[in-house]
C-alpha positions in Angstrom: 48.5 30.6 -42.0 50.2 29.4 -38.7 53.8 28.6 -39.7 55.0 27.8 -36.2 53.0 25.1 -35.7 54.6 22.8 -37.6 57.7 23.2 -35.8 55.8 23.7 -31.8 56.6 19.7 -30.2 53.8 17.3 -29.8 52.9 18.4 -26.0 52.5 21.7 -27.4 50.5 21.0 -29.8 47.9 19.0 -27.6 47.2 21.9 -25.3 46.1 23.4 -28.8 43.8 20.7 -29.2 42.6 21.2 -25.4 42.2 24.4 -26.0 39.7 24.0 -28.9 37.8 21.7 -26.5 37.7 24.3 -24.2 34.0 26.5 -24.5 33.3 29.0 -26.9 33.6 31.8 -24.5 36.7 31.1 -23.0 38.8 29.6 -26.2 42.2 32.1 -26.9 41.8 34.4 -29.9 44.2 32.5 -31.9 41.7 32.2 -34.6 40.4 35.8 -34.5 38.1 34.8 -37.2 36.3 32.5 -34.9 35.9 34.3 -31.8 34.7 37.6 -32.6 32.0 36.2 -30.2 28.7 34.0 -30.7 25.4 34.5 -30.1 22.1 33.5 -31.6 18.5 32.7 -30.7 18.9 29.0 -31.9 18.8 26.2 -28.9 21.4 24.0 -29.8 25.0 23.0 -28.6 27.7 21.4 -29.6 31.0 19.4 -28.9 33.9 19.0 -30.5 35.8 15.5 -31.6 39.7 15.0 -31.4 40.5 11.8 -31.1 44.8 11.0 -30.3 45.0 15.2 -30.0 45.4 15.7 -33.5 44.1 19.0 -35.7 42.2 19.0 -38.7 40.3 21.2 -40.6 36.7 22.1 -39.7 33.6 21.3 -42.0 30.0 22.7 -40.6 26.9 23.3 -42.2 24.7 25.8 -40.9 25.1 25.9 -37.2 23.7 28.2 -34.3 25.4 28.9 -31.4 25.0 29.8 -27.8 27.6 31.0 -25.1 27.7 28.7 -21.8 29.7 30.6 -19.8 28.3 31.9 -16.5 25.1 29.4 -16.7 23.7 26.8 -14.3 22.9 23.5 -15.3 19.3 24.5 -15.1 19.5 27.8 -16.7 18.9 28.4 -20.8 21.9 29.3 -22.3 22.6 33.1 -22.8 23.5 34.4 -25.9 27.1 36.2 -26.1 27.1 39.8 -26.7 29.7 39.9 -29.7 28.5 39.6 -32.9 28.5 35.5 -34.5 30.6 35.3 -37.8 28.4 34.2 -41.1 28.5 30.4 -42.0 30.6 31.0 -44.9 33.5 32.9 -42.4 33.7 29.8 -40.3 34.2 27.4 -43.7 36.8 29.6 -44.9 38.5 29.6 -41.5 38.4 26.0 -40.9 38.7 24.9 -44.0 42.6 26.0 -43.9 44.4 22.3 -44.0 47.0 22.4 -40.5 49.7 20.3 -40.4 50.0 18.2 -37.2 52.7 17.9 -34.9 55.3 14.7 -36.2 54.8 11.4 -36.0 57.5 9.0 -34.2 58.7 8.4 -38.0 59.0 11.9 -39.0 55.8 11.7 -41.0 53.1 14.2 -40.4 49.0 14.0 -41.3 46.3 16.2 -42.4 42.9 15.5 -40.9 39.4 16.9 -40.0 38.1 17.9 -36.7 35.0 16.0 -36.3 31.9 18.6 -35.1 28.8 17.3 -34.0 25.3 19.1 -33.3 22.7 18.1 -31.0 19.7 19.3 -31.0 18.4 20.3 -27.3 15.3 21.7 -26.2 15.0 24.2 -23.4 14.5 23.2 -20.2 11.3 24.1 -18.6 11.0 25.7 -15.3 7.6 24.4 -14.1 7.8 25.7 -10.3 7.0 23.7 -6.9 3.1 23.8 -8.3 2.3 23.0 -11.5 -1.3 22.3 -11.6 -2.1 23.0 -15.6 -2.6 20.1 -16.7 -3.8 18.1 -13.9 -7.2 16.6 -14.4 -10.6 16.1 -11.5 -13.5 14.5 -11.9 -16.8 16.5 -11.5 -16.9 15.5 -8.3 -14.5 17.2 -7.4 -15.0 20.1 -9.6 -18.6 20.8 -7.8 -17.1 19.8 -4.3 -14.0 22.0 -4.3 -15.2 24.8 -7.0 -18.9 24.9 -5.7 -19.6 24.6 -9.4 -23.3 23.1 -10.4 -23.2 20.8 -13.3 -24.2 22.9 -15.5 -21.1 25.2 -15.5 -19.2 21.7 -16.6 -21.3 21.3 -19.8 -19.1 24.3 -21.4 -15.7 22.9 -20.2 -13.2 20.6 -22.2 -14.4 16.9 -21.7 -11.2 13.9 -21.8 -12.0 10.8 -21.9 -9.3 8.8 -19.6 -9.0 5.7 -18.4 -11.0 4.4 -15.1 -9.0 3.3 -12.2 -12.1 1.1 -10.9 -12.4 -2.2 -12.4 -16.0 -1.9 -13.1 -15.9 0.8 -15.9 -13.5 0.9 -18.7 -13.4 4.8 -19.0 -14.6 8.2 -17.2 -15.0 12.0 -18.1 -12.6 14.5 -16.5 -11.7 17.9 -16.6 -8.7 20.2 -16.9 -8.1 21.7 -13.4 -7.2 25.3 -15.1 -10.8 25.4 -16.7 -12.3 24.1 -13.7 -10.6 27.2 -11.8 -10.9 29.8 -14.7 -14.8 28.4 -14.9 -15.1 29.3 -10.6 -13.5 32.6 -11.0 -15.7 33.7 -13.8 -19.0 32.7 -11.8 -18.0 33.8 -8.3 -15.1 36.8 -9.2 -12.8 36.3 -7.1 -10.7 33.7 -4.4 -12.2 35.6 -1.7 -15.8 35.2 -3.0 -15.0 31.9 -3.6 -13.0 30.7 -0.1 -16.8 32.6 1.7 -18.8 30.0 -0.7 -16.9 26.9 0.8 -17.0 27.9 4.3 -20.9 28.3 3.9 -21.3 25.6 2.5 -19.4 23.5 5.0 -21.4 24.8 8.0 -24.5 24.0 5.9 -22.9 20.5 5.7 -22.4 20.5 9.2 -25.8 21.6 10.5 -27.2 18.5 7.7 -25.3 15.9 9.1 -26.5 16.9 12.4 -30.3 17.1 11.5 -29.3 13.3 10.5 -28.4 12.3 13.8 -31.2 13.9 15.2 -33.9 12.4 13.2 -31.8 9.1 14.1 -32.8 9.4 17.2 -36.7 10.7 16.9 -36.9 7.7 14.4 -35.4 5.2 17.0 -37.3 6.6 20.6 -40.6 6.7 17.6 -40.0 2.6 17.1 -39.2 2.3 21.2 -42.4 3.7 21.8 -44.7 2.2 19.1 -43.5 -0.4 18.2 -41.3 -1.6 15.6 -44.1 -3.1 13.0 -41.4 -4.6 10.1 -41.0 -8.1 10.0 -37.8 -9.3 12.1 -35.5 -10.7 9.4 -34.0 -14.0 10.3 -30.9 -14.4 11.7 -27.8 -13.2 10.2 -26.3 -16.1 8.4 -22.4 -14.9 10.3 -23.7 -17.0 13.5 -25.3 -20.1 11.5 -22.4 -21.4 10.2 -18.7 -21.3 10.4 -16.6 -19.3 13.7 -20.5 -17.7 14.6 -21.5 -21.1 15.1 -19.0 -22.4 17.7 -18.8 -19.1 19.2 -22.9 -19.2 19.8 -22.6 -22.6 21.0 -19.6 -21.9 23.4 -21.7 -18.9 24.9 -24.8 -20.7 25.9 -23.2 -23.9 26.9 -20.6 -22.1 29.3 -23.3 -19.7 30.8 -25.2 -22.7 32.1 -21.8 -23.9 33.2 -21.0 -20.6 35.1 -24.8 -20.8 36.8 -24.5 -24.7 38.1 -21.0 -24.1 39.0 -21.8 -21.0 41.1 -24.6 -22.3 42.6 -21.8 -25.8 43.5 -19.5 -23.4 44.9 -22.3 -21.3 47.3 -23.2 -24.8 48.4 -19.9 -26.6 49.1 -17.2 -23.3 50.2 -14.7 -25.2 47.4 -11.8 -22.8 46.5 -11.5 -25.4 43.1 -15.2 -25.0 42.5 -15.2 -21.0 42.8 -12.4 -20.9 40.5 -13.9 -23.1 37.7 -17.3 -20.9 38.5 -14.8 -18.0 37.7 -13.7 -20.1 34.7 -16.8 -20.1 33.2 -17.9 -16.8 33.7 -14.6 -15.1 32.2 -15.3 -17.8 29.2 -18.9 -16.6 28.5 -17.8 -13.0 28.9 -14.7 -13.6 26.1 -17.2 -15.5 23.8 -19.4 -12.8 23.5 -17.1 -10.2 22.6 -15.7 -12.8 20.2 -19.6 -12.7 19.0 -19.5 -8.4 18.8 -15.6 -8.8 17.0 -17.9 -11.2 14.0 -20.4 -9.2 14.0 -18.1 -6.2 13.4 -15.5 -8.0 11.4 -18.0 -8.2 8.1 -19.2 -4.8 7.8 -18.1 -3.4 4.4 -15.4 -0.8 4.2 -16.2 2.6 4.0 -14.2 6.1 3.7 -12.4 5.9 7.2 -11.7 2.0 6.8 -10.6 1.2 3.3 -9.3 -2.2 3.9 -12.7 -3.5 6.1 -12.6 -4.4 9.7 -11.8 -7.3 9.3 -9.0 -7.2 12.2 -11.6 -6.6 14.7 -11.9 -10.7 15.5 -7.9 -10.2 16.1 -8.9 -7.4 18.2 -11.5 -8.8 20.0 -9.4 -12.0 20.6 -6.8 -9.9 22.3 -9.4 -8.6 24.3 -10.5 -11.9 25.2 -6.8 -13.2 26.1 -6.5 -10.1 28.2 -9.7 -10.7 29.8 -9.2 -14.1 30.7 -6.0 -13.4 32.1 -6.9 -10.5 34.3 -10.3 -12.4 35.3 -9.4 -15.9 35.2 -6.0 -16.5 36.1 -6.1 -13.8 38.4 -9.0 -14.5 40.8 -8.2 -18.2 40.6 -4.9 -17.2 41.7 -5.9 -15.1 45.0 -8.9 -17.8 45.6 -6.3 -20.1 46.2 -3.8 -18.6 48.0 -6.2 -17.5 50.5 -7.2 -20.9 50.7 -3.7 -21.5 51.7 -3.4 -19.2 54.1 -6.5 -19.5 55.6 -8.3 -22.9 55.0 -12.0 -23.5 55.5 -13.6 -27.1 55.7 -15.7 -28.3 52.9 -19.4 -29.6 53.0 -19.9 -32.7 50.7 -19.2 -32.5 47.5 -21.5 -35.1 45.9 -23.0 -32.3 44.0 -19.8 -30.6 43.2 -18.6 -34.0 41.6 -22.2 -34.1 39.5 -22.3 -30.5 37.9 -18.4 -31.0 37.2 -19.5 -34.0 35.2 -21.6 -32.2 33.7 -19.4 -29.5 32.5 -16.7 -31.9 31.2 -19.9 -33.2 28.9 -20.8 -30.0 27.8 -17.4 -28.3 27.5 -16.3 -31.2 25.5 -19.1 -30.8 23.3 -18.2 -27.4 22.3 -14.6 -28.6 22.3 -15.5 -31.1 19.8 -17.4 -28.2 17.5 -14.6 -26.1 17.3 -12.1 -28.9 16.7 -14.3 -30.2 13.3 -14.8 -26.4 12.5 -10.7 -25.5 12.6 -10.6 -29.0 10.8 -12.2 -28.5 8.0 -11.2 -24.6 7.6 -7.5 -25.9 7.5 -8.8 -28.9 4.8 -10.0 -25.8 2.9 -6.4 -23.4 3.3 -4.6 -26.8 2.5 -2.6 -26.6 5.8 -2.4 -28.3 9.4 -4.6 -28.5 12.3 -1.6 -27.6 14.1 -0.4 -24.8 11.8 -3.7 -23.5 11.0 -4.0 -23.3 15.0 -0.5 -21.6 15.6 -0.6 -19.2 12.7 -4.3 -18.1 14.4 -5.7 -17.6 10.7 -9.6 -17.8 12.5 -8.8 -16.3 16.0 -12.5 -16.6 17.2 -12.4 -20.3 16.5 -9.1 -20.4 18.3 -10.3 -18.7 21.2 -13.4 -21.2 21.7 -11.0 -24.1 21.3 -8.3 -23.1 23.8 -10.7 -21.8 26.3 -12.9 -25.2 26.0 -9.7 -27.3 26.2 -8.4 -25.0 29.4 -12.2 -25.4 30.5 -11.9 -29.8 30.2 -8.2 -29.6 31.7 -9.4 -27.4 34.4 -12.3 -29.2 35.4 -10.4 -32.9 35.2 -7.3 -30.4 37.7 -10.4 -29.4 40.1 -12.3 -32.8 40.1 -9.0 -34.6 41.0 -7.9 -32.3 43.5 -11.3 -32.0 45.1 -11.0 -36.1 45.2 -7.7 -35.6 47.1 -9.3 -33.2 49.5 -12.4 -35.4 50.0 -10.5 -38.8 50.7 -7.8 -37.4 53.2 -9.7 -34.2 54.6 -6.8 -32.0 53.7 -8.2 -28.5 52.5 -5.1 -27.4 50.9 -5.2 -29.9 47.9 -8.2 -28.1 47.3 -6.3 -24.8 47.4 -3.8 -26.4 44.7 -6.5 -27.6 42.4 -7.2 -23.5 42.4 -3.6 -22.2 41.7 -3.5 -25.0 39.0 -6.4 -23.8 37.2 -5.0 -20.3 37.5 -1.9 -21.3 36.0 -3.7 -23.4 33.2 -5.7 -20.3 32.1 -2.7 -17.9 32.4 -1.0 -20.1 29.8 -4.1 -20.2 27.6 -4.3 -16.2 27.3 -0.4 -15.8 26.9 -0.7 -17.5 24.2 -3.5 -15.8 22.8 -2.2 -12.1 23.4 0.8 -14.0 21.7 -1.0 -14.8 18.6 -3.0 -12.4 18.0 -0.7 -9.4 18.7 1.6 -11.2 15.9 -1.3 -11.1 13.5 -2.5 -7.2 14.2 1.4 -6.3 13.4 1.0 -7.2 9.7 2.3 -10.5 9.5 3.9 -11.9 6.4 1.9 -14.8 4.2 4.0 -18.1 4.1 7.0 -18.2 1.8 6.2 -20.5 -0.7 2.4 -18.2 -1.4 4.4 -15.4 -1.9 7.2 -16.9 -4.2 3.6 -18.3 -6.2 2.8 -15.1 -6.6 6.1 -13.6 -7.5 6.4 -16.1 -10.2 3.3 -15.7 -12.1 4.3 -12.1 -12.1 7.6 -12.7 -13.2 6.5 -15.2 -16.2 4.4 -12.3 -17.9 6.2 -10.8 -20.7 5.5 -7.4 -19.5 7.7 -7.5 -16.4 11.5 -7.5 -16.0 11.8 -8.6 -12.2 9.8 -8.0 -9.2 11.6 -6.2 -6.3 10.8 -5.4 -2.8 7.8 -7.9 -2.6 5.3 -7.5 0.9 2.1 -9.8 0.7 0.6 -9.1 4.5 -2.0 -11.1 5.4 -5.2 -9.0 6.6 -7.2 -11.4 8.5 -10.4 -13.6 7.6 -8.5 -15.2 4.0 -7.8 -11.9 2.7 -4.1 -10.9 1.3 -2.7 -7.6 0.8 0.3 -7.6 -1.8 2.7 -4.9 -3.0 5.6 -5.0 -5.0 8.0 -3.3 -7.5 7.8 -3.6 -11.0 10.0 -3.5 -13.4 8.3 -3.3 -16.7 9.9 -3.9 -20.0 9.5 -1.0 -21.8 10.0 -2.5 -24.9 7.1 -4.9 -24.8 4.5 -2.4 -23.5 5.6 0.0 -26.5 4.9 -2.5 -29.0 1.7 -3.6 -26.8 0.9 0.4 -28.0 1.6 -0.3 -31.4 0.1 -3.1 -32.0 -3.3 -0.9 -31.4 -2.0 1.9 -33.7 -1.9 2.3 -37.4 1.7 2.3 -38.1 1.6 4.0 -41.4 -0.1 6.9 -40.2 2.5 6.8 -37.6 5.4 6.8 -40.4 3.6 9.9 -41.9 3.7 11.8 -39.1 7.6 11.0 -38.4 8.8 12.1 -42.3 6.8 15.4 -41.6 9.1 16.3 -38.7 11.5 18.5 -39.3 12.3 21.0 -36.1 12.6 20.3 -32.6 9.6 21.8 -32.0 7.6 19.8 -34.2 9.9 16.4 -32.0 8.6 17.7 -29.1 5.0 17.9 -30.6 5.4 13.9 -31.7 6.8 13.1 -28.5 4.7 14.5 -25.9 1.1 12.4 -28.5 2.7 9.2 -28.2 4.7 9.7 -25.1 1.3 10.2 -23.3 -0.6 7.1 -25.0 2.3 4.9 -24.0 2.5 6.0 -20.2 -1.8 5.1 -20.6 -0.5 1.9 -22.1 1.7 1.1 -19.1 -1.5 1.8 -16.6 -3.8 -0.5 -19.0 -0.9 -3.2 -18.1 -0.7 -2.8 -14.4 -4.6 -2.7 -14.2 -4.3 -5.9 -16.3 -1.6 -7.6 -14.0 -3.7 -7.1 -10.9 -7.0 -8.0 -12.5 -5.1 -11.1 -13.6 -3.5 -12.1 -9.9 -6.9 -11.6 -8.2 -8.5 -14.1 -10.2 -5.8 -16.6 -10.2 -5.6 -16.1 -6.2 -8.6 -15.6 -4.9 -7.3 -14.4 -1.3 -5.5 -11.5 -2.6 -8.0 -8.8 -2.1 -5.9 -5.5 -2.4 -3.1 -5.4 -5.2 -0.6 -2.8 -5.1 2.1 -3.0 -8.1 4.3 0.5 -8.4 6.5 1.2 -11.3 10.3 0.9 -10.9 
């Protein structure tokens, strides 16, 4: 049938085989019998096989064709507009045997172009919002839809599974039905948008009626009487950071009275700044005491993660406060001792109520120093690292400023002493600038500390490689990428990484649950795409539920090994 082929040379007779490559809609009529045009309703495509540029003859069975010329890589492919040839025309054309081009020996060879069809279904074009299939709780159903429960009892129920550890499974509903359901009782978007905004300013005027009886009910107890038993005190200040705080505030706001009272007597610049001392000390310790109090409320809708920072707060507070306070009015006390001295009275009963303080200040010293103690026994760390890495800041804060407040008292004493023995009021003045400087250390360090912790810090290396290896020896998991475990304050971890799951092993963790002959069954009874799809999408579905059932297991799993990890988040490579 094509008697100059045999005798076109070899890079001829490739572009012939480039050309059949070439699509349907574009190929050359040099077969007329094959490109009268295609078109069909069938989604399928195909390509062609010609391996070392050699021709053969064509064998198909019965094949539907599309043309792809002119078409996106999104778009469905558009039929052709000529007419397609029957099945049995394309066997009779290809069948015809070609010779190929000849060999470097002068020998030539029949073969078969290899066709292969793949079976592709169409893409579908879902839109920027595809909401369909999305499913809400009733909740939200009677929050969003202003629908009562009773308009739910007709609706599709699913059964899915829960994303809170305490129930296995919940009820939800389709989000179509939900919306066909509030269109049918309310008529229309319009009807329905009036019904929210009603019902928000009836929410509105409720939540103020709540404040309002708030108030009645507290100026009704002011006024009468608050007849319920007192309950005790709350256990946060018996033991533990409440407990050295609540010892540090009494103890240094007798110190701050006696010391006050030294300095009114005696004129000392050293005395009125350790009077300062103790005042800024007593001040910090009880907003240490309101950052406790605070710090164990239980989260809510605004704060999902607790407030557990507010001790961190508060201790930044505190540093700022006794830097501002402290070191700053010790500072200008003594250099306007300096520049204008002032002769002392006696200081007999300077030297007493310091003694005094260094007893009671090292008593509280010594109560934070056995509480940080055994709080580091506990985290299996250092005194020293326990201290720098500021893991209780309100214990830190007690210790430092007790520490500054035994240094500074030894400082004043000493340079009071000086003063005393040679007359000199400026030795007096320099007792004042060193307790200054003392306590300007002290809250550096603290604004420091605490800043670092309120950024997100990281948890030490080797608690985060822990983690990452008992997450790594599960069978489930692949490798672990972009690992973050922050610590959140008060023992309490937040950790997040990338998972790589096996796919493999969470499949057969579905199949294991399934009855594989029923699954068998259901794979000899598909015969069409469609029918692939239908298979597909069951299982597909149940797998991706499997895959959720193993994170949720994974995180149940590191909670209980490590009881500081609080929040767990593992996302899916």
């Amino acid at each position: 049938m094509f008697p100059s082929l045999a005798h076109r040379p070899w890079h001829a007779f490739c572009r012939v085989s480039m050309q059949n490559r070439a699509p349907l809609s574009q190929r050359s009529p040099r077969l007329p019998q094959l490109c009268h045009g295609w078109q069909s309703a069938g989604i399928h495509s195909m390509w062609f096989s010609l391996p070392d540029c050699r021709v053969a003859s064509l064998g198909l069975g019965k094949v539907q064709y599309y043309s792809t010329s002119g078409s996106s890589k999104d778009d469905p492919p558009k039929p052709a507009s000529a007419d397609a040839p029957s099945a049995e025309q394309v066997l009779s054309a290809a069948s015809i045997p070609v010779p190929t081009a000849p060999t470097p020996q002068g020998l030539t060879k029949t073969e078969t172009i290899q066709v292969k069809v793949r079976a592709v279904l169409k893409k579908r074009e879902y839109g920027a919002k595809y909401t369909i299939n999305n499913f809400i709780t009733a909740v939200r159903a009677m929050n969003e839809f202003c629908l009562k429960p009773s308009d739910l009892e007709q609706l599709r129920k699913i059964r899915r599974r829960s994303p809170h550890d305490d129930t296995e499974a919940f009820t939800v509903f389709l989000r179509s039905d939900v919306e066909a359901k509030a269109l049918e009782v309310w008529g229309s978007h319009e009807a329905l948008a009036r019904e929210k905004n009603v019902r928000k300013e009836v929410e509105r005027e409720y939540q103020e009626n709540i404040f309002r009886n708030q108030q009645l009910l507290k100026e009704y107890k002011d006024f009468w009487g608050n007849t319920k038993p007192r309950s005790g005190p709350r256990a946060t200040f018996l033991e533990g950071p409440g407990k050295v705080v609540m010892v540090a505030i009494c103890i240094n706001g007798l110190n701050f009275i006696f010391k006050l009272l030294a300095w009114v007597y005696t004129g000392s610049a050293s005395m009125f700044s350790e009077a300062i001392h103790s005042l800024a000390d007593t001040c910090n310790q009880a907003l240490l005491a309101l950052g406790i109090s605070q710090s164990v409320r239980n989260p809510d809708a605004g704060h999902p993660y607790g407030f557990s920072n507010m001790r961190y707060i508060a201790s930044l507070i505190s540093g700022v406060g006794i830097f501002m306070m402290g070191a700053g009015l010790s500072w200008y006390h003594g250099i306007m001792g300096l520049l204008h001295p002032q002769p002392m009275e006696s200081l007999l009963w300077a030297y007493c109520i310091l003694a005094g303080s260094l007893v009671s200040e090292g008593a509280t010293l010594l109560v934070a120093i056995n509480e940080i103690k055994r709080s580091a026994r506990i985290h299996g760390v250092s005194f020293h690292e326990y201290v720098m890495q500021s893991r209780d800041p309100s214990t830190n804060v007690v210790l430092l400023e007790d520490a500054a407040a035994v240094l500074g008292v030894i400082m004043a004493a000493s340079c009071m002493g000086l003063t005393s023995l040679t007359g000199n009021p400026y030795y007096d003045s320099l007792g004042s600038l060193g307790v200054g400087t003392l306590l300007g250390g002290v809250s550096a360090f603290l604004i420091y500390t605490n800043t670092e912790a309120l950024l997100g810090r990281s948890i030490q290396p080797d608690r985060v490689q822990k983690l990452t290896e008992f997450l790594e020896n599960d069978p489930a998991v692949r490798a672990i990428h972009d690992v973050k475990a922050t610590d959140l304050g008060l023992s309490k971890v937040r950790f997040k990484a990338e998972v790589d799951f096996d796919g493999r092993v969470v499949t057969r963790s579905y199949l294991e649950k399934q009855d594989i002959d029923l699954i068998l069954n259901e794979i000899q009874l598909v015969k069409t795409p469609e029918e692939l799809e239908s298979f597909m999408l069951k299982h597909g579905e149940n797998i991706i539920d499997t895959l959720g059932a193993e994170v949720d297991r994974l995180e149940k799993e590191l909670k209980q090994r490590n009881p500081e990890v609080r929040h767990v988040d593992l996302e899916i490579l």
